[in-house]
C-alpha positions in Angstrom: 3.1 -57.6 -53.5 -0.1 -57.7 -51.6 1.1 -61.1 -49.5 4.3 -58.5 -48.7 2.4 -55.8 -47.3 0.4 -57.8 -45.0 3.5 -59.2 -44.0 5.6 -56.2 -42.9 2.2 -54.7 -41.8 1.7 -57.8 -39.4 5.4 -57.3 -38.4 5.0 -53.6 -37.7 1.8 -53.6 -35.6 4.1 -56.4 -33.5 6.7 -54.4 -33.0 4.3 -51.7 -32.2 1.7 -53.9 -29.8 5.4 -54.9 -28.1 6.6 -51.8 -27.6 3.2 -50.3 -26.3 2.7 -53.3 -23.9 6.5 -53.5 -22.4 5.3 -49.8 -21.3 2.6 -50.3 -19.1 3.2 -50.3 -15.7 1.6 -52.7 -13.3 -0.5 -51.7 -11.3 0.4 -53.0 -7.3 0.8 -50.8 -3.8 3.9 -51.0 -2.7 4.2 -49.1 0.9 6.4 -49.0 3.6 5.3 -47.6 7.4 7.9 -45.1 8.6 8.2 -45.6 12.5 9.6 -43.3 15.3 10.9 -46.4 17.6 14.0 -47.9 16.2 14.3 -45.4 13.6 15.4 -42.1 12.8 14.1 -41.1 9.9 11.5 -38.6 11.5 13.0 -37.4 14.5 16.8 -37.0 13.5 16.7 -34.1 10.9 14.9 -33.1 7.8 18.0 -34.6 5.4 18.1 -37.8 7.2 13.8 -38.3 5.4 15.5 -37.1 2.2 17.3 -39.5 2.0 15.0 -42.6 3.3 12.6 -40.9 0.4 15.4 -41.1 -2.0 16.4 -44.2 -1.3 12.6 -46.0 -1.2 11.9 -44.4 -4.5 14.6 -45.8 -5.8 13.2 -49.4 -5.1 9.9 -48.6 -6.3 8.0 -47.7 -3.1 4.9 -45.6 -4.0 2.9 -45.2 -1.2 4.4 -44.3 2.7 3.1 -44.3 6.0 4.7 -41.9 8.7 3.7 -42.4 12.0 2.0 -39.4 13.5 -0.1 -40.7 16.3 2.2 -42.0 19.0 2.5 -42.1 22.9 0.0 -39.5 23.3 2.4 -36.8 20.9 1.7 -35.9 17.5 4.8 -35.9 15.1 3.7 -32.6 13.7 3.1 -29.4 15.4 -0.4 -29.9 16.5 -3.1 -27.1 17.4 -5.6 -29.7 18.6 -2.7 -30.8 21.5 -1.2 -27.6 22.0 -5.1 -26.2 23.2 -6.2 -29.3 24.8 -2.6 -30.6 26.4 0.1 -27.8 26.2 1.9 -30.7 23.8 2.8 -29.3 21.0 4.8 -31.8 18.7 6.9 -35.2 20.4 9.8 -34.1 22.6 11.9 -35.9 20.1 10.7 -33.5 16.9 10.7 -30.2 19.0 11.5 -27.1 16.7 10.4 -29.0 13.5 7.5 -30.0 11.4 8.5 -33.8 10.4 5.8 -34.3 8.3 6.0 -31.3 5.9 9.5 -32.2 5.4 8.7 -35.7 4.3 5.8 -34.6 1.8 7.8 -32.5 0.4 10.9 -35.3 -0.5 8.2 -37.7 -0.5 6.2 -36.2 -3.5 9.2 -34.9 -4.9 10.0 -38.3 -5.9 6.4 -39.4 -6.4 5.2 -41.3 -3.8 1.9 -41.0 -1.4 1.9 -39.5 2.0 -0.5 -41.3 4.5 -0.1 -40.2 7.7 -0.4 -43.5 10.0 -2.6 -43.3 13.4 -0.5 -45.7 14.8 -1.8 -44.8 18.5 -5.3 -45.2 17.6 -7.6 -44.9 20.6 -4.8 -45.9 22.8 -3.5 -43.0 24.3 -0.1 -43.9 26.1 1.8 -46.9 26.9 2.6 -48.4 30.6 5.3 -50.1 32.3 4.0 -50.8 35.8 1.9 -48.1 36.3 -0.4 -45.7 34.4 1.1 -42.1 34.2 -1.3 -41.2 31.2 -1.7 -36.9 30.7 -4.6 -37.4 28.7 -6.5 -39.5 30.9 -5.5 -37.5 33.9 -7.3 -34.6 32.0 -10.4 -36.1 31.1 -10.6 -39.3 33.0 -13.8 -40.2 31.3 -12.3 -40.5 28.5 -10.7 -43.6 29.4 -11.9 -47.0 28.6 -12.5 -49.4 32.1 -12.6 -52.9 33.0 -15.4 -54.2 34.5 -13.8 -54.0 37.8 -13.5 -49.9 37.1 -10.0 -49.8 36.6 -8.9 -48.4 33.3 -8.2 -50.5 30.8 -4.7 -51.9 29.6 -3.8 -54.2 27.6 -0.7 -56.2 28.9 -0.1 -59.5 30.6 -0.1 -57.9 33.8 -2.1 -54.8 35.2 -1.5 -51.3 34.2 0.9 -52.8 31.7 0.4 -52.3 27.9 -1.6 -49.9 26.0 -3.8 -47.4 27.7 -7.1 -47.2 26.1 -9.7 -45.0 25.7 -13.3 -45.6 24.9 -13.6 -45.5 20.9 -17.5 -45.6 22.0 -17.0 -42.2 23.8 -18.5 -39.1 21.5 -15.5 -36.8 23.1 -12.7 -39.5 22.6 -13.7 -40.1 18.6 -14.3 -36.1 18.2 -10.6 -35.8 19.5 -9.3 -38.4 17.4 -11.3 -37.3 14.1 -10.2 -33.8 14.9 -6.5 -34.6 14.7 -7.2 -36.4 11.0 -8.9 -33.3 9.9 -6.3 -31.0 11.2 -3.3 -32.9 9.0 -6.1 -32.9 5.8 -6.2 -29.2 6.5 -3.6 -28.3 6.8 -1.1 -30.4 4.4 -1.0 -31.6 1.1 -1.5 -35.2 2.4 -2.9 -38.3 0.2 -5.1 -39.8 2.9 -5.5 -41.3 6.6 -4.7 -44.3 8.0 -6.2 -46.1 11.4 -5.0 -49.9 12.4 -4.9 -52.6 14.3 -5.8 -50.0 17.7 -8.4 -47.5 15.2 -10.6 -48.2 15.5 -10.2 -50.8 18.1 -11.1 -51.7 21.6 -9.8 -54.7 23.6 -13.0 -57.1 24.4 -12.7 -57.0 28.1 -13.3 -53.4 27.8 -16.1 -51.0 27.9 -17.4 -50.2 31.0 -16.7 -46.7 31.4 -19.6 -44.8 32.6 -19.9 -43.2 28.8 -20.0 -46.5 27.1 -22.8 -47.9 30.0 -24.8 -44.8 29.4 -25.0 -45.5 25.5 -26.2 -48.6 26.0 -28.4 -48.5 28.4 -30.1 -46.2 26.7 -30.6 -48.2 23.6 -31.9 -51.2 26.1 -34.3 -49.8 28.3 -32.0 -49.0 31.3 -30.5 -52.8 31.3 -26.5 -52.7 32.1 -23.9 -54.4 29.7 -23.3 -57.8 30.3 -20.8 -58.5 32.9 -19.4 -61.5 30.6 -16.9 -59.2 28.0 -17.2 -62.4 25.8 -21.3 -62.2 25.4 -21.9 -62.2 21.7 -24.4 -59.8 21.5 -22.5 -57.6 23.0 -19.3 -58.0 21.1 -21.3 -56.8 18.1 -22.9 -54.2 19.7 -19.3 -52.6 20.4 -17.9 -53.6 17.1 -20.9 -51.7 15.7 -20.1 -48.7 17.5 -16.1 -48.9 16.3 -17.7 -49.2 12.8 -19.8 -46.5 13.0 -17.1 -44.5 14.0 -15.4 -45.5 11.2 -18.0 -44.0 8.9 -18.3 -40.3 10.8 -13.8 -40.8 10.0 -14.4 -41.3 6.0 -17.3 -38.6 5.9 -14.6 -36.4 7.4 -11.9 -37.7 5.0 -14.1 -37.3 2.0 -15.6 -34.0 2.4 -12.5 -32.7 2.2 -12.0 -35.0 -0.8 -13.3 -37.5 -2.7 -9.7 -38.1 -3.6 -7.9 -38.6 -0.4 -7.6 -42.1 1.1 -8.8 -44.1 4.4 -6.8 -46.7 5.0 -7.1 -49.4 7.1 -4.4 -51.7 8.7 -6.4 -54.1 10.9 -5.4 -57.4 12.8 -6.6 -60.4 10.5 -10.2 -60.8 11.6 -10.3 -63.9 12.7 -8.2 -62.6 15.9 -9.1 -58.9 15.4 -12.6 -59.4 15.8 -12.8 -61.6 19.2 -10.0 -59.8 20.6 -10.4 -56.2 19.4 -13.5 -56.1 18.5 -12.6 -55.0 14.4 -15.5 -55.9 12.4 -12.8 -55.3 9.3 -14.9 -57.6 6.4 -17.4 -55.7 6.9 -15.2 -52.1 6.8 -14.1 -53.4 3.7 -17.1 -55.1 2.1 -19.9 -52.0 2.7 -17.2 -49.9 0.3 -15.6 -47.7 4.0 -12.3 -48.6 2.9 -9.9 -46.9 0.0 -7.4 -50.0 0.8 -7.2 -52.5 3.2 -4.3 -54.1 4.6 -4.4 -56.6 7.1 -1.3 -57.3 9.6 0.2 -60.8 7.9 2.8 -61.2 10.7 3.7 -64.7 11.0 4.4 -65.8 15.0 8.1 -65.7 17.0 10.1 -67.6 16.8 10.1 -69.0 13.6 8.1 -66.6 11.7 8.1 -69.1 8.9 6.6 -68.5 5.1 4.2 -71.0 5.5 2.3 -69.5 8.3 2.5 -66.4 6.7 0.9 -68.6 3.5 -1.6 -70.1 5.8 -2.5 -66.4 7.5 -3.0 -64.6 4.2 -5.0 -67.1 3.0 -7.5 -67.0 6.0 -7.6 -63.6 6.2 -8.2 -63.3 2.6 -11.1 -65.2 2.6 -13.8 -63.1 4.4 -13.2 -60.6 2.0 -15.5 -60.4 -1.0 -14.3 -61.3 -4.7 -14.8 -57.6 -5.6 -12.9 -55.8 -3.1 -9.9 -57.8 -3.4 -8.6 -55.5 -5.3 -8.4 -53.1 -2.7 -7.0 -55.7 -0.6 -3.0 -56.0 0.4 -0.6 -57.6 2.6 0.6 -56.1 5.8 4.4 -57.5 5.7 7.1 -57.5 8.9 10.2 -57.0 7.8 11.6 -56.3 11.4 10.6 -56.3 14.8 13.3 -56.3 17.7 16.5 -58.1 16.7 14.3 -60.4 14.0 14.3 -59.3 10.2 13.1 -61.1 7.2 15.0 -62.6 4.9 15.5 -61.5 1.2 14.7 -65.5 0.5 11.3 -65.0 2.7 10.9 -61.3 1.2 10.7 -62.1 -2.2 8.5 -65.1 -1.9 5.9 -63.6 0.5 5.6 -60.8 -2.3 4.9 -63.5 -5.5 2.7 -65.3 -3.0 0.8 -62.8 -3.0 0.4 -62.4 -6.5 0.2 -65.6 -6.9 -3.1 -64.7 -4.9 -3.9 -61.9 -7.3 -3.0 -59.7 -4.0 -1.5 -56.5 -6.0 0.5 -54.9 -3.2 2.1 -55.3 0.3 3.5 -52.8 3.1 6.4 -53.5 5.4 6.8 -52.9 9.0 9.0 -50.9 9.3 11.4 -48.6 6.9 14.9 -50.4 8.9 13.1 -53.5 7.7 14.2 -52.8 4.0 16.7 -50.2 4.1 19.8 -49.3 6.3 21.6 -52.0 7.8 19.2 -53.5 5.7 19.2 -52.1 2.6 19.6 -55.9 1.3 15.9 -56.4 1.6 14.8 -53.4 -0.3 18.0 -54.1 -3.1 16.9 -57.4 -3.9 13.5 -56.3 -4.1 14.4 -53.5 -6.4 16.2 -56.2 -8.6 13.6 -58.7 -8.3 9.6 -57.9 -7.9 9.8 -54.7 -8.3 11.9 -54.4 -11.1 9.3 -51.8 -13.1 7.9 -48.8 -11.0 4.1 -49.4 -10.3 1.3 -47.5 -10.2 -1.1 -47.5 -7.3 -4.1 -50.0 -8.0 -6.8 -47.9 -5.8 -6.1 -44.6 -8.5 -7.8 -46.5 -11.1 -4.9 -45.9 -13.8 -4.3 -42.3 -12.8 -1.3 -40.7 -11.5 -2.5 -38.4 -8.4 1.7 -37.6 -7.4 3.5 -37.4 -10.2 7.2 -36.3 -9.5 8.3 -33.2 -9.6 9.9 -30.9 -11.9 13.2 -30.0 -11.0 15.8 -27.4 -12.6 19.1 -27.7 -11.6 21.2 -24.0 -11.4 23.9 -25.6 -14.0 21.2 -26.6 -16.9 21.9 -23.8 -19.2 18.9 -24.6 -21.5 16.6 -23.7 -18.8 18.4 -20.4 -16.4 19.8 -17.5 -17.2 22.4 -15.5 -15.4 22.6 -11.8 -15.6 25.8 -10.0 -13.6 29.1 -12.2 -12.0 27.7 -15.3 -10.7 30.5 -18.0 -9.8 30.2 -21.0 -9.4 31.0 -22.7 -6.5 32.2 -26.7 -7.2 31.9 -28.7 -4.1 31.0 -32.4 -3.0 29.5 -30.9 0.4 26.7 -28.0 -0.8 24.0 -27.9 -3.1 21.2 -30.3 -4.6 22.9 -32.3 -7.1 25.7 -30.9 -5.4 27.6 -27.5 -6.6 25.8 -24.1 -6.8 26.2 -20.6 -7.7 27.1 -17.6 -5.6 27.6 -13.7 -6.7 28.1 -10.8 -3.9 27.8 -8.3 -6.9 26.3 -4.8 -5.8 25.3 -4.3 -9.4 22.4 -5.9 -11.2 22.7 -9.8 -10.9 19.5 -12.5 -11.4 19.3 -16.1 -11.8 15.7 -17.0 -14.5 14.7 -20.2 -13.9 12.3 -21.5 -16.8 10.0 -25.0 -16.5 8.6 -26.5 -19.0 5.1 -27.4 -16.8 3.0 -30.4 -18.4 -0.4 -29.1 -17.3 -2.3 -26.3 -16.4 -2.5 -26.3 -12.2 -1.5 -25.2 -9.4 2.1 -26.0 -8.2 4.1 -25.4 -5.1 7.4 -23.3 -6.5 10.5 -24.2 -4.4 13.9 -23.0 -3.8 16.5 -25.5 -2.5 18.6 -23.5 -0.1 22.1 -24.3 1.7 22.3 -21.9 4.5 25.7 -20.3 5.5 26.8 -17.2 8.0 28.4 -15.8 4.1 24.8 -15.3 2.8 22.9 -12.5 2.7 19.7 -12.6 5.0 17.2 -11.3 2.4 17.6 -13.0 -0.8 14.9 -11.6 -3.4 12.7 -14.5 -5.0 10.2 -13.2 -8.0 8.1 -16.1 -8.5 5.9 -15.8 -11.7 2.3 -17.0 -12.2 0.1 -17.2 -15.1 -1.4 -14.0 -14.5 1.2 -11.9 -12.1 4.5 -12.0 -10.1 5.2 -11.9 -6.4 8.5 -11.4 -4.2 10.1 -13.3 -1.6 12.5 -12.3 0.7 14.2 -15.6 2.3 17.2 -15.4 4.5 19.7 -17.6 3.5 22.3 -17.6 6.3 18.9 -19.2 8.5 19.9 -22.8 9.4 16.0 -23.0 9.6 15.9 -22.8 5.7 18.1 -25.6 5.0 16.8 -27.9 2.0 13.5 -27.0 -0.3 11.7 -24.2 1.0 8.7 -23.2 -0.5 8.1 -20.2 -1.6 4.7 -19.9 -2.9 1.8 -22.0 -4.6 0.7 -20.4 -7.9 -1.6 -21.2 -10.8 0.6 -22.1 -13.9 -0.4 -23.0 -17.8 1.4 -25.6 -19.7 4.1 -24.9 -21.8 8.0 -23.7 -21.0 7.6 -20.6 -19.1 9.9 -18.3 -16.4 8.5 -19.4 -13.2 11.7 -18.0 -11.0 13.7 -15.4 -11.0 16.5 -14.5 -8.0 17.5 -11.1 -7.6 20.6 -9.5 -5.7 18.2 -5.6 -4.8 18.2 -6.6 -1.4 21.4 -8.2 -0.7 23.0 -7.4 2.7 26.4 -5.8 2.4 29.6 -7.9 2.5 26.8 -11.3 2.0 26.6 -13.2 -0.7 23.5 -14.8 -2.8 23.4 -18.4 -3.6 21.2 -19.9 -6.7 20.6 -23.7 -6.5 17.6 -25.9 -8.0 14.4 -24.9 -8.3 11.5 -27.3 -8.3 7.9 -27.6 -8.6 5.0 -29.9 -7.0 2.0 -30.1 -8.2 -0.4 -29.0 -5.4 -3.4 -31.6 -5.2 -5.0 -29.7 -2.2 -5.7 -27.0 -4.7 -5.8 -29.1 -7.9 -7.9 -32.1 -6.8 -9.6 -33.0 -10.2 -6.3 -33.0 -12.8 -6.3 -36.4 -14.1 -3.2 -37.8 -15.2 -3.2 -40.8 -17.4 -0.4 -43.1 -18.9 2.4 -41.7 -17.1 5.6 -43.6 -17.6 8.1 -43.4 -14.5 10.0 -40.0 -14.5 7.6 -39.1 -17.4 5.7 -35.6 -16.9 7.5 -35.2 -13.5 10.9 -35.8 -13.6 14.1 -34.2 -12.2 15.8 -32.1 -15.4 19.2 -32.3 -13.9 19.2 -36.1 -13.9 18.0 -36.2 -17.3 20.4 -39.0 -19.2 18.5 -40.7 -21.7 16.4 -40.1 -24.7 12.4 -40.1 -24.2 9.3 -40.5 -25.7 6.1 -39.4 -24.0 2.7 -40.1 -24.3 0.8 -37.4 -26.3 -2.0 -35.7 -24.4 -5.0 -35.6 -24.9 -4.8 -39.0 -26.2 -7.6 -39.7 -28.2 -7.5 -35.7 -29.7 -9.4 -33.6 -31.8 -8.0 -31.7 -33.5 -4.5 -31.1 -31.5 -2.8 -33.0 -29.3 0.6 -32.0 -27.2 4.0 -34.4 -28.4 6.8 -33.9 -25.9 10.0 -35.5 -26.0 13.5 -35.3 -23.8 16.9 -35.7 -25.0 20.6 -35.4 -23.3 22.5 -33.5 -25.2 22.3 -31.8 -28.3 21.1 -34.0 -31.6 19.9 -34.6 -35.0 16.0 -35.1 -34.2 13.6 -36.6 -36.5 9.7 -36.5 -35.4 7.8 -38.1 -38.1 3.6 -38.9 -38.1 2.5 -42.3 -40.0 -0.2 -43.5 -40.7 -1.7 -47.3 -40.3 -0.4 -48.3 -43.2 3.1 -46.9 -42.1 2.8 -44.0 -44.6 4.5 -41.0 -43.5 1.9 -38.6 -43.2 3.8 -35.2 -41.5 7.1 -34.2 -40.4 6.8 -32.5 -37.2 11.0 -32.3 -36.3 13.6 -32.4 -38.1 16.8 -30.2 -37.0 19.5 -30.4 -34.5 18.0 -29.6 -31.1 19.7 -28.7 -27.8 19.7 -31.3 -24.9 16.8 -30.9 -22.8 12.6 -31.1 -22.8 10.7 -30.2 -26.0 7.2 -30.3 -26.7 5.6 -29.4 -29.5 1.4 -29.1 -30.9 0.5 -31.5 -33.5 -2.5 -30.6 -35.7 -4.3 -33.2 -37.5 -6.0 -30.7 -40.2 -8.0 -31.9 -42.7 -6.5 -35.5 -41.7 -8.9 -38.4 -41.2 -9.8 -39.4 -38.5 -8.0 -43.0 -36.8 -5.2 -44.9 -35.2 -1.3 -42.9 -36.1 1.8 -43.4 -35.1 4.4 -41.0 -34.3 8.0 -41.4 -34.1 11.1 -39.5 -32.8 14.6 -40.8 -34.2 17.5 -39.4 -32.5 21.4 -40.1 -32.3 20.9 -44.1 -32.9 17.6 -43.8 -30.9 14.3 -44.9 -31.6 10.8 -45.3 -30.4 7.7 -45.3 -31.3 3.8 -44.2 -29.8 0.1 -44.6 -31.1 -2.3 -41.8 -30.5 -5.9 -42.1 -31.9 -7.6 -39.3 -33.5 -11.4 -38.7 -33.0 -13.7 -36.4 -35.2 
């Protein structure tokens, strides 16, 4: 009897250790840059980077990176331009705010928002001749030959990239004033800088500025006329890398959470050419994450010198930073894109390498015309969602919550609401509409996961039939506060937000819409409702153990049974079991101990479809490793949860 114990107990803690490990996520970046040359995504309209968000979550993407320095524009209405330049936002984004949109879809399904410096200190690009607005306002600001003229960087003068002097004090102020404006004023994950920030190309540096600097720090003496002198390559570097610093002390006193990133040329070229000191960025700890350009050279662009450039680049960088280290991937540039053969074995190269992550250039590398790419790597390599290495095992973006107007577990509908079935409006699509004079509402409720702060959105479809004052109550954990959003504004297409607001965990009414105000002869519409948690004013939640779609998920695409971690995990003396299911069920949610003795019943009932959650208290129970088990409909799974006195 004792021999058959051990034996099914031996079995059981298999089946257990099994199911536990096929649950944990790997851990690997997996980015893609979003571009504003040969894509549309940012400047074509706000449901065109829904759907590119859609689409990348649905091949595991968990970290972007939207241009946002291009050209001399910003691709988000800018303060810092508008007083400096008059320039506002790029021609091609006037009247919107790119970047907000794509945060919101963006951590809607999860992923990262890094807004990409992709201009660096360059400030325009030529073609012939140098027509630069910046420049021609504060010409010291630009970055000179040794001849005087300002320096480019093409084959041919006053062709290429128009540079500014990184060394200036005015030209890195401007530059570190536009990162801290998009950290103030969004709900963004972090900064990025490249292969032109910091950066400067060798030959430059002889602007009056950068002269004056040094000659101060070598009693009078000029620069050497010789760009290539040694000395003072690193004495320019130095100054680039010292930048870099003042840019993460801006970053990080904002928050320790947010992230610099860095996207250098391989430094073997990067250094000699652009002066980017990058081992040393990453080795002294200035870098979140580092990822390095791995572009192969045209023609071929061939797998082996991508093997052979990893591998070179890799090796300046110390053992324990690699795992902050990645792989810069191109995936298209001009009429060349990568193959899904080339794709795919770049990515188990590199972990083959132990290199846990990659980012393409660009979006149309992997999606679009070809969406291929980003299929086969969806069916492939990145056949589990991934958590981002650099977050040490903590979710910072977990989805959202999102409430769809048909889930009748979660709204309620007071007064003649009709609903409206159509293929062209609404979220998932379809909503509800009601031009009732009398009392009408539409409750949502969420069931929120944690105690924070969360953005509270509306999805609206705007049409000349609905009223321009649509009452929102949204509810807090403490108060209430009203709305008014006019729904027949084209402006107010898709999620709008309608305030951020402190909630407690548990299911709760967070929205209610109202008729009181509706115009005469209008009608209101209810759609989804959503919430995001707001990091900007929730920086220190930690989130642990999150399964994909698990504590943020969308409620109206709920279609299987789930089991989620309890938290806090270890507990004492209570603990929070929540579990989702997708229609109504017999439920059975049983505690057992290690010896696979039942030790409480927690459900056991027919339960509606949707989120549960439920407080178990251990008692007088001992303290050590349980299980607990939810048994539905056919279903089963099983979690361990440790118990601490």
């Amino acid at each position: 009897m004792k021999k058959l114990l051990s034996v099914l107990l031996f079995s059981f803690f298999i089946c257990i250790s099994y199911d536990l490990s096929a649950q944990i996520q790997p851990q690997e970046l997996r980015g893609v840059w979003i571009t504003n040359v040969d894509s549309d995504v940012l400047t074509y309209d706000d449901a065109t980077i829904a759907r590119a968000m859609d689409y990348l979550a649905s091949i595991g993407i968990n970290v972007v990176f939207p241009v946002m320095w291009n050209n001399g524009y910003t691709l988000y209405p800018s303060g810092v331009m508008t007083k400096l330049f008059n320039r506002t936002i790029s021609p091609k984004c006037a009247g919107r705010d790119p970047l907000n949109r794509l945060i919101i879809e963006a951590h809607r399904n999860g992923i990262e928002v890094i807004p990409w410096m992709e201009y660096g200190f360059a400030s325009s690009y030529a073609s012939g001749s140098i027509n630069d607005a910046i420049i021609k306002q504060y010409p010291s600001w630009a970055s000179r030959f040794s001849n005087g003229s300002i320096l480019t960087d093409g084959s041919s003068p006053n062709t290429g990239f128009v540079w500014m002097s990184g060394i200036n004090p005015e030209v890195q102020n401007f530059i570190i004033s536009l990162c801290t404006e998009m950290l103030d004023k969004y709900d963004i994950d972090g900064i990025q800088g490249d292969d032109r920030l910091p950066a400067l190309p060798v030959e430059g540096g002889y602007d009056s500025v950068t002269v004056s600097i040094y000659k101060a720090e070598h009693n009078g003496a000029n620069p050497p006329l010789n760009y290539d002198d040694s000395a003072w390559k690193k004495w320019r570097a130095d100054k680039l890398t010292g930048f870099l610093g003042r840019l993460r002390d801006s970053v990080k006193a904002r928050d320790k959470n947010l992230i610099l990133s860095s996207a250098p040329s391989p430094y073997y070229w990067g250094y000699n050419d652009h002066l980017q000191d990058s081992p040393t960025w990453v080795n002294n700890g200035m870098v979140d994450n580092f990822i390095p350009q791995i572009y192969p050279n045209p023609p071929a662009r061939s797998f082996s010198e991508y093997q052979w450039i990893l591998g070179r680049t890799m090796q300046d960088i110390s053992q324990e930073k690699k795992n902050i280290s990645f792989s810069g991937m191109l995936a298209k540039v001009g009429s060349y894109v990568i193959s899904t053969t080339d794709i795919v074995n770049c990515v188990k190269e590199n972990r083959a390498r132990g290199i846990m992550g990659e980012t393409y250039f660009f979006y149309e590398g992997i999606a679009n015309q070809n969406r291929k790419n980003g299929d086969t790597l969806k069916a492939t390599v990145y056949s589990r969602p991934a958590m981002l290495p650099y977050r040490n095992s903590r979710i910072w973006r977990p989805k959202a919550i999102v409430v769809n107007e048909d889930d009748d577990s979660l709204t309620i509908r007071v007064g003649n609401w009709k609903k409206e079935v159509s293929s062209a409006i609404g979220y998932k699509p379809n909503v509800y509409l009601t031009n009732d004079t009398s009392e009408a509402s539409f409750t949502y409720k969420i069931d929120v996961p944690y105690d924070g702060w969360f953005g509270v959105y509306a999805y609206v479809e705007p049409n000349q039939l609905l009223s321009d004052k649509a009452l929102y109550r949204v509810f807090s954990s403490e108060d209430s506060s009203e709305i008014t959003v006019n729904q027949s504004s084209g402006a107010n297409k898709g999620w709008y937000k309608l305030k951020d607001v402190y909630l407690k965990k548990g299911l709760q009414r967070v929205v209610r819409l109202e008729n009181s105000q509706i115009s005469g002869g209008k009608y209101i519409l209810a759609d989804a409702v959503m919430i995001i948690l707001n990091r900007k004013l929730s920086p220190d939640l930690i989130i642990t153990s999150v399964k994909d779609e698990e504590k943020g998920f969308d409620k109206a695409g709920l279609k299987s049974y789930r089991l989620e971690n309890n938290y806090p995990n270890p507990f004492n003396p209570s603990t929070t079991i929540r579990y989702s299911i997708p229609s109504e069920s017999n439920v059975s949610l049983k505690v057992f101990d290690l010896l696979g003795r039942e030790v409480k019943t927690l459900v056991s009932e027919r339960m509606p479809a949707g989120t549960h959650q439920l407080e178990f208290n251990a008692g007088n129970i001992a303290s050590g490793v349980y299980f607990y088990r939810l048994t539905a409909e056919g279903y089963s799974e099983t979690k361990k949860m440790i118990l601490t006195r």
